[in-house]
C-alpha positions, 0 to 999 in steps of 0.5 A, a space after each residue: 581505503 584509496 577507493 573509499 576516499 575517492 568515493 568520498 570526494 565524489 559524495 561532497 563534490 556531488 553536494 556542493 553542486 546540488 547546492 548550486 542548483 538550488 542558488 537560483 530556486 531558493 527566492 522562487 519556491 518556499 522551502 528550497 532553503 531548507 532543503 539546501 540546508 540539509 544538503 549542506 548538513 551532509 556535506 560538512 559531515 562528509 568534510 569532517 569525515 575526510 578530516 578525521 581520515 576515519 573513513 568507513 563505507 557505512 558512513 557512505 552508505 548511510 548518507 541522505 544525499 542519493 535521496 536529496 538530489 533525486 528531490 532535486 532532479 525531480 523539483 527541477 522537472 516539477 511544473 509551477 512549484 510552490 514548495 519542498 518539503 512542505 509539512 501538511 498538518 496530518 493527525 496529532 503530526 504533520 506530513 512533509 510532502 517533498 515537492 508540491 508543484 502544478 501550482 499546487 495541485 499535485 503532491 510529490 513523493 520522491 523514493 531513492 531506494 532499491 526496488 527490490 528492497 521497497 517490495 519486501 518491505 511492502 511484503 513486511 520483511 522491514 524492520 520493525 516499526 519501517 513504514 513501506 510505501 503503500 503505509 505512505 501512500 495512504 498517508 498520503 492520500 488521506 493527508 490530501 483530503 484534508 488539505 483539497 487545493 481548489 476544492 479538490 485533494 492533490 493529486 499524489 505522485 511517487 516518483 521512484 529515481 531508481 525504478 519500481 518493481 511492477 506488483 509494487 506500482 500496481 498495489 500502489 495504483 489500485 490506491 489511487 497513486 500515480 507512478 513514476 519511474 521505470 518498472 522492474 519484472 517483478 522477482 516474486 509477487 505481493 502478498 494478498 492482503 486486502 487488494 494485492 492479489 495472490 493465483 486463483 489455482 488453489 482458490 476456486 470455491 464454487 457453489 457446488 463446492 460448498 455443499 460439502 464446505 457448509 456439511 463441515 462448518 454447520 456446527 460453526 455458527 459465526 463468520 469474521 470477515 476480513 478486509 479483503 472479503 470486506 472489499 470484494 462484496 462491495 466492489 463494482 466488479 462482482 456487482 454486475 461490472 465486471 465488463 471491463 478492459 481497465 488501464 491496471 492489469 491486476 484488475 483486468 485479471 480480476 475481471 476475467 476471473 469474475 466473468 468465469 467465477 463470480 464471487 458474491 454468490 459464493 459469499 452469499 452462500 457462504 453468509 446465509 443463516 451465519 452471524 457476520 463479525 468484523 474486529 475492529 481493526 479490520 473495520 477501520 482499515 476497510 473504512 478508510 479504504 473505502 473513504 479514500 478510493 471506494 465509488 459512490 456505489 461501492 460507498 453505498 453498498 458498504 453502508 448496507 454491509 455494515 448495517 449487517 455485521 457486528 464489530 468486535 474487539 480485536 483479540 489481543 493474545 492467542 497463538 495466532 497473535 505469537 506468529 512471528 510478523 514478516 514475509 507474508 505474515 503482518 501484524 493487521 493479518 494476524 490480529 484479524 485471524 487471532 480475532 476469529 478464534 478469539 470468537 470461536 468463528 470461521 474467518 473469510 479471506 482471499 488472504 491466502 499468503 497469510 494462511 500458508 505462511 501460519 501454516 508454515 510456522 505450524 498454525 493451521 487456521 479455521 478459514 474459507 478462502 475466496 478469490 480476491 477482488 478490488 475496488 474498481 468504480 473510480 477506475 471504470 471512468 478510464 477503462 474500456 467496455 467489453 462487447 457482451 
C-alpha cells in the first residue's frame, strides 16, 4: 500500500507539472486548453482517490496521463504548432488529430503504449472491436486527403514514446506513414495480410510447378482473388521495376525475390482460361489501398484488372466464417476465404499465415499461394537504382 501511494503522488505531481508547461501555450496554439482540461480531469480523479485512501493499482494503471504527457513532450518538440487535439471531419465522424504543426502541413499521432502490445494488436490478438495502429494510419491518411493544407494532404507522423517494434514501423511505412521513436527487434513477425510479408521457403510456385497445380484444380473453373494477389499484379515491382535498392527493408527483399522469381507470370499462368472474382470487401480494401499509396502506373494498371473481374458478394456464413479472429486469423481474411468456398473457387493469396492458422483450427482451405508483393511506385523516387 505504502508503494502504491507513493506511486500515486508521483501520478498527480506529474500532472500538475504538465499543466505548467502548457500555462505559456494555451493563448498560442488552439486546443492546448482542452488538452490541459483533461489532464486536470486526471489529476482530480487521482486527488479523490488519495481521499477516499481506496487506493488500487488499476486505477494506476488505467490513467491517460502517461499518453498526455507524451502529447506534451512531443508538442513542445513540435515546429510551428497550430493545434491539439484538432477533430478533422472524417466520414459520418471526425478524426482528432493530437498535434498539428509545420504550420499545418504535418499531422501528428502520439502512441504510449508498449510495443510488443501494439504488434499483437496489429497481428488481431486485441479485443474485439480495438483498433491497431495500422487501422489508425489508414484513417489517418485517408482523413488527410480530405483536408490537403495548400493543395497537399499533411504529412502523417507516428511518434511511439516508448518505441516500435521494426515489422510494425515497416507495415506502417509500406502506408505511407512517417516514423518516430526507437526501433525494437522484433520478437516474431506480422502476419502476411495484403502488404506485411511472411518467408518465401514454403511459397515458391514456379512455372514449371504449375503444370502439376493446374492438373489438380482443372475441374475448378473460378478463382477469387484476395487483396494481397490484388497488389502484387499491379505493383511496379513485378512490372519490370524490380531494379531497385529502396530506403524500406521489407521491400528490398521483396525486389530480391522478384529478380530471382518473378511473380506476374505465375499469376498469368495461374488466371489463364479462369473466371476471376473479387468479394466486395476484398474490392474496397485494395481500392482504398490503391487510392492512398498506389503510383499512377500502378492506378492505371488496377484499372485494367478491375475491367477483368467480377465483384461478388461477400459470403456471410460457412466454416470459414466460424474460424475464431485472432493471431493470424482477422475477420477481412476469413470473410475473403469464406467468399471463395461460397462460390465454390480456388482462392489466390500470398496470405500464408491465414491458411496455417485455419489449418490449425482444422479448416483446410482450397488455396494457391504466392509470394507477396507490395506497392512500390511512390517509393522508387527515393530509392537507388541497381546496376543491371
Amino acid at each position: 500500500m505504502e508503494e502504491l501511494l507513493k506511486n500515486l503522488e508521483e501520478k498527480i505531481e506529474s500532472g500538475h507539472k504538465m499543466m505548467e508547461k502548457l500555462k505559456n501555450l494555451e493563448r498560442k496554439i488552439n486546443g492546448a486548453d482542452k488538452l490541459s482540461r483533461k489532464i486536470n480531469q486526471e489529476v482530480k480523479f487521482l486527488t479523490k482517490v488519495r481521499s477516499t485512501g481506496n487506493v488500487k493499482k488499476e486505477y494506476l494503471q488505467s490513467t491517460n496521463l502517461i499518453h498526455l504527457n507524451a502529447i506534451i513532450e512531443r508538442l513542445l518538440k513540435s515546429k510551428d504548432a497550430t493545434g491539439v487535439m484538432k477533430p478533422f471531419k472524417f466520414k459520418n465522424s471526425r478524426l482528432e488529430v493530437d498535434i498539428v504543426c509545420d504550420s499545418g502541413s504535418s499531422w501528428v499521432k502520439v502512441i504510449a503504449r508498449n510495443p510488443r502490445a501494439l504488434t499483437l494488436i496489429s497481428q488481431g490478438n486485441g479485443e474485439f472491436g480495438q483498433k491497431s495502429v495500422i487501422d489508425q494510419a489508414q484513417s489517418y491518411l485517408s482523413c488527410a486527403n480530405l483536408h490537403p493544407h495548400r493543395y497537399k494532404p499533411p504529412d502523417i507522423i507516428f511518434h511511439f514514446a516508448c518505441g516500435i517494434e521494426n515489422t510494425l514501423a515497416l507495415g506502417l511505412e509500406q502506408l505511407g506513414v512517417l516514423i518516430e521513436g526507437q526501433r525494437i527487434d522484433s520478437v516474431e513477425p506480422l502476419d502476411a495480410d495484403a502488404s506485411i510479408c511472411p518467408s518465401p521457403d514454403d511459397i515458391n510456385l514456379s512455372l514449371e510447378s504449375l503444370e502439376s497445380l493446374s492438373l489438380q484444380t482443372s475441374d475448378i473453373k473460378t478463382l477469387n482473388l484476395d487483396v494481397s494477389t490484388l497488389l502484387a499484379y499491379v505493383s511496379n515491382m513485378t512490372n519490370d521495376r524490380a531494379n531497385f535498392d529502396y530506403l524500406e527493408p521489407l521491400l528490398t527483399l521483396q525486389a530480391e525475390w522478384e529478380r530471382l522469381r518473378p511473380v506476374k507470370p505465375v499469376l498469368d499462368k495461374i488466371f489463364n482460361g479462369k473466371k476471376l472474382i473479387v468479394c466486395k470487401t476484398a474490392y474496397n480494401n485494395f481500392m482504398e489501398i490503391i487510392r492512398i499509396i498506389g503510383g499512377v502506373n500502378e492506378t492505371k494498371r488496377t484499372q485494367e484488372l478491375i475491367k477483368r473481374v467480377t465483384i461478388v458478394d461477400d459470403a456471410v456464413d460457412g466454416r470459414v466464417i466460424d474460424l475464431s479472429v485472432g493471431g493470424k486469423i482477422k475477420n477481412r481474411s476469413r470473410i475473403v476465404f469464406a467468399s471463395g468456398e461460397k462460390y465454390k473457387s480456388i482462392t489466390v493469396s500470398a496470405n500464408e499465415g491465414f491458411v496455417r492458422a485455419a489449418r490449425m483450427q482444422g479448416i483446410e482451405c482450397t488455396v494457391i499461394l504466392h509470394e507477396p508483393r507490395s506497392l512500390s511506385e511512390i517509393k522508387e523516387k527515393n530509392a537507388k537504382v541497381l546496376e543491371s
